[in-house]
Each structure stands twice: as structure tokens, then as C-alpha cells.
C-alpha positions, -999 to +999 in steps of 0.1 A: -344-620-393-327-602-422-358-606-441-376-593-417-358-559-415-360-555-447-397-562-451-398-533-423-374-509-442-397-512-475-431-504-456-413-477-438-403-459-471-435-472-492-458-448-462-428-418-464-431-419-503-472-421-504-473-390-477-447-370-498-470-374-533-500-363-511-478-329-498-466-323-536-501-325-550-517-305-529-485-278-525-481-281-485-448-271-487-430-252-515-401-265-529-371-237-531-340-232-555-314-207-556-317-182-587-290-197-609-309-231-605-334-241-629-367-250-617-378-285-609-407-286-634-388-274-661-359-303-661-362-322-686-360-358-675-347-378-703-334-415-701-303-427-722-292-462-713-257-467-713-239-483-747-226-514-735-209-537-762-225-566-775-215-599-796-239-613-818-252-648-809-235-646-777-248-640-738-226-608-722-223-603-685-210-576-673-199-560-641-219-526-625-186-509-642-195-521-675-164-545-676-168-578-700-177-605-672-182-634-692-194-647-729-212-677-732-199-684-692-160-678-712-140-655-699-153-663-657-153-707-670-129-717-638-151-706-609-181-733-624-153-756-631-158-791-612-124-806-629-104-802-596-125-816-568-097-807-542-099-774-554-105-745-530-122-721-550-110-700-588-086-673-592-104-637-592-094-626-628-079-659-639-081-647-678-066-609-689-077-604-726-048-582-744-039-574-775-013-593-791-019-630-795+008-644-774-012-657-741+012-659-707+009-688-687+018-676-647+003-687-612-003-664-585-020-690-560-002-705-529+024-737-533+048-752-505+056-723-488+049-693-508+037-662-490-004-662-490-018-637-518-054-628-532-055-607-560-082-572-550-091-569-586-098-584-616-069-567-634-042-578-610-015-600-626+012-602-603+020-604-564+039-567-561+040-534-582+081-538-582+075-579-601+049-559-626+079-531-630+107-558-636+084-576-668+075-542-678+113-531-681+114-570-701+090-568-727+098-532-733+131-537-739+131-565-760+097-564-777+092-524-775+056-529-762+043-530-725+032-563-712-007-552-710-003-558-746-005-601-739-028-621-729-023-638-692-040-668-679-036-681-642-023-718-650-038-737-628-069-714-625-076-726-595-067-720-552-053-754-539-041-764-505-006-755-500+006-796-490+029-799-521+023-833-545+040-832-575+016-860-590-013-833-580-001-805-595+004-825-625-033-836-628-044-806-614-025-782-648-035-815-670-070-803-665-065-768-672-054-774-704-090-775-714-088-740-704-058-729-719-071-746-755-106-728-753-085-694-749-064-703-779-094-707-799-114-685-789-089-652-787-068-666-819-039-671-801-004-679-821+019-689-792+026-694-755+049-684-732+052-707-699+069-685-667+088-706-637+056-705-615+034-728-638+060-746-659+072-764-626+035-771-616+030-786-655+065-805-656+090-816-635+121-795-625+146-812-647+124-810-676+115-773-674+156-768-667+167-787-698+142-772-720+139-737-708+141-712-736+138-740-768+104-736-788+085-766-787+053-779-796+025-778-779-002-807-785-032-805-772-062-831-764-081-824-800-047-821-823-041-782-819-003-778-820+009-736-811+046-736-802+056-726-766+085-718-745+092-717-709+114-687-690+120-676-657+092-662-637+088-622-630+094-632-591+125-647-602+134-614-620+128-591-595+144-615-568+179-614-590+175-573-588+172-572-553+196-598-542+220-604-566+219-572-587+252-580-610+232-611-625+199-592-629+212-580-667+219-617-679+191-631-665+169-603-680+187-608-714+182-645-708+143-639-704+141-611-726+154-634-756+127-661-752+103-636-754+111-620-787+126-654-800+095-668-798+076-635-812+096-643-841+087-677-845+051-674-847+061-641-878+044-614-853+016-617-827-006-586-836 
């Protein structure tokens, strides 16, 4: 049926466009302008196509805003991904390319009972404007930079059901360490930093609470060791500042110090 409309739509403007070449040809009607306005026959119709970056050897898509899409399939990899065949679909804007080389694992998808939330564009990191204030005031304080400088990757990169299973969740971020190692090659990445929301998904509770805020070693499938730490998440942060506002300046010192203690580690991240 759709087809079929549209088939109808086409004809209708092919016999509108034929009839108005006929009318312009043979001056039917004149065509008026105002005397400021420069005369239709004397525009000059030139065509300049847009600049769009390129990299050599490599296959750019981009979005009608001339956003980087994907190279070589990279940068959109988790909606083809067939890893996680209980997965509902990818996160809209899983990977956000910065500018310093520290990449920031977080998880914005739905777990036990978490409230439901789909990010609206491809540059949304967290759930609220007040959690993205809260890491802003962090990594400016501490690291004199805003956090658009990082790299973030959804970790998992995927929507799941919300039925919690630890054993799930743990296969599930065990697969998306493929991911997380193709960004670490590709984008020359010197360390990561782990918040709450995925480091619980990656490890258990008791590991992520004895370890939080030690550098450690990440080892990957191929041999690819980057040191990494694990901190609070931003939800945490902003959770403290609204409910229990005389800890909310230890545990943004606490978070703050894992940040620039592992900067320091890696010697700088620009």
C-alpha cells in the first residue's frame, strides 16, 4: 500500500514538473521579484560539496549532520555484534571519542531495578544533567579539565533484560572486552578508569570493594596489559549530594583521587 502512494506521489509531481518546463519555455506567466532581488537568470548556480573528513584506507560513514558514524563498521561495532544472543538490541552512542587517552568504562542500560532510560542522542553520557554536573565538578577539580576531554564507552554495550544473574552479566562484560581492547588500540589508549555501574557487572561486589581505587593490571585476551582502577559511579556522587550532603566532599575527594592517581600513573594522558 505504501508503495503504492508513493508510486502515485512521484507521477503526480513528474506531470506538475513537465507542465511547469512547458509554461517557463514558452513565458506563460512571468516570474516577479522585488527591486532589491536579483533576477533569477542572473544567479549564479554553483555547486560546492561539503568537506567532510576522510581517513585513508578506511570506509567513513557519517550522519546527515556530518558526525563520524563509523570507520571500517568501528566506532557503531555493538549494534552488528551477535556476542550476546540474549541481548535486546546496542546502546545509541555506546563509544564517545575524546581527547585525552584515558577511556571511562560506565553503563547506562537497565539492571535489577534501575529506573528505565534511553539515551535521545548520540552524545549523551549519563541519565541526568545534575550526574553530568557532579563528574564535571570531579574532573575539574582534580584534573583541571572537563570530562568531554575522556573517552567513554558503555560497558556492556548492549540493552539486556532487567532479571538480574550475576553469572550473565559476567559473560555478558567478558564479551565486551573485545570491544574495550579494539578501542584501546585503535584510539591509543594509556589507561582505564572502571565507575560502580560496570565494575559490579565485570566483578563481584566484594571484589570491586576491596580493590576500589588500587591500579591494577588489566590483561586482555591477546597479552595487552593498560592499568585500570575502579571508583564510585557519577549516580553515586550525585546521590551523596542530594541525600547525605556532609559526605559528598569525602566521597568526591575519594573519587577525585583515583582519577588523577591514575593520570599520574600512566605520566599524562594527552
Amino acid at each position: 500500500m505504501r508503495t503504492a502512494i508513493y508510486r502515485e506521489r512521484l507521477k503526480k509531481l513528474e506531470s506538475i514538473l513537465q507542465d511547469s518546463v512547458f509554461l517557463l519555455s514558452n513565458s506563460e506567466f512571468p516570474v516577479y521579484n522585488f527591486n532589491h532581488e536579483v533576477y533569477p537568470d542572473e544567479i549564479p548556480l554553483v555547486f560546492q560539496p561539503a568537506k567532510i573528513p576522510t581517513f585513508p584506507d578506511k570506509q567513513t560513514i557519517l550522519d546527515p549532520q556530518g558526525e563520524i558514524l563509523a570507520v571500517d563498521n568501528y566506532l557503531n561495532r555493538n549494534f552488528a555484534c551477535k556476542l550476546c544472543p540474549d541481548r535486546d538490541r546496542g546502546i545509541r552512542g555506546f563509544l564517545i571519542r575524546g581527547r585525552k587517552k584515558l577511556l571511562i568504562l560506565h553503563y547506562s542500560g537497565n539492571t535489577g531495578n534501575a529506573t528505565s532510560f534511553i539515551k535521545k542522542s548520540n552524545k549523551t553520557i549519563f541519565r541526568t544533567k545534575d550526574i553530568e554536573s557532579c563528574f564535571e565538578e570531579l574532573t575539574e577539580k582534580f584534573c583541571n579539565t572537563s570530562y568531554q576531554e575522556y573517552f567513554f564507552q558503555e560497558y556492556p554495550a548492549c540493552h539486556f533484560s532487567k532479571e538480574m544473574d550475576t553469572k550473565s552479566w559476567e559473560r555478558r562484560t567478558t564479551h565486551c572486552d573485545n570491544h574495550i581492547l579494539e578501542t584501546v588500540k585503535k584510539e591509543g589508549i594509556k589507561a582505564i578508569l572502571v565507575l560502580g555501574s560496570s565494575a559490579v557487572l565485570r566483578w563481584t561486589p566484594e571484589f570491586c570493594k576491596t580493590n576500589q581505587g588500587k591500579i591494577m593490571a588489566w590483561t586482555f585476551s591477546d597479552g595487552t596489559k593498560l592499568p585500570f582502577a575502579i571508583t564510585r559511579s557519577p549516580d553515586a556522587l550525585h546521590h551523596a549530594k542530594i541525600n547525605s550532603p556532609e559526605k559528598y566532599p569525602s566521597i568526591l575527594n575519594e573519587m577525585g583521587g583515583v582519577l588523577k592517581n591514575l593520570s599520574q600513573t600512566v605520566g599524562g594522558l594527552d
